[in-house]
Rosetta silent file (secondary structure, phi, psi, omega in degrees, C-alpha in Angstrom):
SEQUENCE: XXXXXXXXXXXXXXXXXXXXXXXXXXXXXXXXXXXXXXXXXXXXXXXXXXXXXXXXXXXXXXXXXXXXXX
SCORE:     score description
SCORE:     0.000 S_00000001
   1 L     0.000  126.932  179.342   11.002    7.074  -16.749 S_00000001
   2 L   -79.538  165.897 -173.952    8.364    9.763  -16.221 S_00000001
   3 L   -86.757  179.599 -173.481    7.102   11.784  -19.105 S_00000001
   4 L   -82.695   20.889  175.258    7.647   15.442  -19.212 S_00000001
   5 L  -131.221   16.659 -175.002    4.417   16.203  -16.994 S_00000001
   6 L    57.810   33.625  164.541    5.397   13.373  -14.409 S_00000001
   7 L  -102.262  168.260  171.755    3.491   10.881  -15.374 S_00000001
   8 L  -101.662  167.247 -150.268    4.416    7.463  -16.161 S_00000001
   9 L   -95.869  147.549 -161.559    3.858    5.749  -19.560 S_00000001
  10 L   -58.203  133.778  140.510    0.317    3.092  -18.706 S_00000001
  11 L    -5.089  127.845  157.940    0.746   -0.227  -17.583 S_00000001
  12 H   -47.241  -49.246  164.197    0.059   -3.155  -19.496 S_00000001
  13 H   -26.618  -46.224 -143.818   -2.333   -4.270  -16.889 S_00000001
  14 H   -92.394  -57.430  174.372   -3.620   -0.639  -17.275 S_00000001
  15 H   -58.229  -31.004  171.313   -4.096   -0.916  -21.273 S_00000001
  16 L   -90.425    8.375  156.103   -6.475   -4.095  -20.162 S_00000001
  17 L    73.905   40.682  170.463   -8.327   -2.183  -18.183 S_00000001
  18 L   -66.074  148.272  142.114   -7.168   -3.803  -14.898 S_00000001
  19 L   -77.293  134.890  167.333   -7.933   -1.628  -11.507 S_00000001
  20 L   -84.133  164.221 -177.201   -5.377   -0.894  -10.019 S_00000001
  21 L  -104.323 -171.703 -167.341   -4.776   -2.026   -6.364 S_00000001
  22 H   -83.952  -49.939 -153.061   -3.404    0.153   -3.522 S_00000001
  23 H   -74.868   -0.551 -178.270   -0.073   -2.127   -3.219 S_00000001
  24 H  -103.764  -27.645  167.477    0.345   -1.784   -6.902 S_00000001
  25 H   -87.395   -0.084  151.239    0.256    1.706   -7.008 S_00000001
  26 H   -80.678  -22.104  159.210    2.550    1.727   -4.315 S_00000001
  27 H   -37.986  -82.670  169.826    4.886   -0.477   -6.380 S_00000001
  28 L   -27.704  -30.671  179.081    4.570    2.150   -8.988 S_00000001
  29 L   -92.537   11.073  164.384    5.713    4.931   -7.121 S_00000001
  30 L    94.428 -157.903  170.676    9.267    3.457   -6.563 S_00000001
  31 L   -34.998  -56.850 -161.427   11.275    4.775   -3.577 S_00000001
  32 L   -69.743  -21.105  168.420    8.164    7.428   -2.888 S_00000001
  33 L   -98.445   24.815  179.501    5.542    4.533   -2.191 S_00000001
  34 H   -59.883  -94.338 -172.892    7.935    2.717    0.214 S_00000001
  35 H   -17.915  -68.564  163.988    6.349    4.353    3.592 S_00000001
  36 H   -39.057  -72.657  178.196    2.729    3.143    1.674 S_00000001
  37 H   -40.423  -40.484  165.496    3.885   -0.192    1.055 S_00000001
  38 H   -53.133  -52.554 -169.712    4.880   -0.443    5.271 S_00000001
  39 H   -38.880  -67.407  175.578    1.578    0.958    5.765 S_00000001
  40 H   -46.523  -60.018  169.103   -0.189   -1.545    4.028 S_00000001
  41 H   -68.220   -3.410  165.460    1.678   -4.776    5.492 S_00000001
  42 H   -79.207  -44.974 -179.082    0.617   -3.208    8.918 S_00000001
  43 H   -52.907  -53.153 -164.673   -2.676   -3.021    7.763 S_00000001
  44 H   -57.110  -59.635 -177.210   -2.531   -7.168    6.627 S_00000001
  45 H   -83.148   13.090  177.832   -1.248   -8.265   10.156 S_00000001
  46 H   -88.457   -7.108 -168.470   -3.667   -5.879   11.742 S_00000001
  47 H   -92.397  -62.383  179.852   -6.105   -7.993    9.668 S_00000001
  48 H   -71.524  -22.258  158.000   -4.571  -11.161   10.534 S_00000001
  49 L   -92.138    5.600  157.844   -4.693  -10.523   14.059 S_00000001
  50 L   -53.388 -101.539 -176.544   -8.207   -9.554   13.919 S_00000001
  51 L   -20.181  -32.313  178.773   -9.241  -12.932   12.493 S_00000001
  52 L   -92.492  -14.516  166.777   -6.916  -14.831   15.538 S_00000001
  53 L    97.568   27.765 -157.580   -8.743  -12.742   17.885 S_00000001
  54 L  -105.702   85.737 -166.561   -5.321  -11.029   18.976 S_00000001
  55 L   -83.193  -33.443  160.361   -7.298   -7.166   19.580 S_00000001
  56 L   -62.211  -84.485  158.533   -3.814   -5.730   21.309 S_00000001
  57 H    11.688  -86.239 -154.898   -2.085   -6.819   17.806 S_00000001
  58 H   -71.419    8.758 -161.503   -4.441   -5.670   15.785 S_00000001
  59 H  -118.375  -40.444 -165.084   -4.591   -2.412   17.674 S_00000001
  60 H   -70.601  -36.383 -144.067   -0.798   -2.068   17.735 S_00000001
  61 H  -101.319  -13.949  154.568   -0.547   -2.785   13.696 S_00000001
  62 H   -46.777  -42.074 -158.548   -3.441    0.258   13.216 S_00000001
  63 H   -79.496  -44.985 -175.105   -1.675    2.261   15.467 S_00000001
  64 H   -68.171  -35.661 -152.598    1.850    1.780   13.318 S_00000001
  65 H  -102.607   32.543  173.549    0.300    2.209    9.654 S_00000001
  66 H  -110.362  -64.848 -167.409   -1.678    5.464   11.212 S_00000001
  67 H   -51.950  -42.235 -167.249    2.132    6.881   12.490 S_00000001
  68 L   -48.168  -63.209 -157.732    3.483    5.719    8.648 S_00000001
  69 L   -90.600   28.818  178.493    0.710    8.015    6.887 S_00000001
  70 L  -102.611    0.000    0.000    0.550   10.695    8.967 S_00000001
C-alpha cells in the first residue's frame, strides 16, 4: 500500500542497505513495471545470444526491449 505521497513503506532488503537491482524495482512497481520486466528478459536473451554468437538474435531481442521502453 503506498503512503500518502506515493511512496512505498522500505524494503527489508532496503533497511540492510541492499542496492536495489533493475528487475527488483520492477517487481516493486506491480502492474506499472510489467512492460520493464519484458524489457529486461529481452535484454537477457539479447545477452545470451551474444555469448552463442547468434548477432540476428541478439539484434532482434535489442530491437524488442527498445519498442517496450519507448
Amino acid at each position: 500500500m503506498r503512503g500518502s505521497h506515493g511512496w512505498k513503506p522500505e524494503s527489508l532488503s532496503a533497511l540492510r542497505s541492499h542496492q536495489p537491482t533493475p528487475r527488483s524495482l520492477a517487481e516493486a512497481e506491480g502492474g506499472n513495471g510489467v512492460d520493464f520486466t519484458d524489457a529486461l528478459d529481452s535484454l537477457d536473451r539479447a545477452r545470451t545470444a551474444n555469448r552463442a554468437g547468434d548477432i540476428a538474435a541478439c539484434s532482434r531481442e535489442i530491437a524488442h526491449a527498445r519498442a517496450i521502453l519507448r
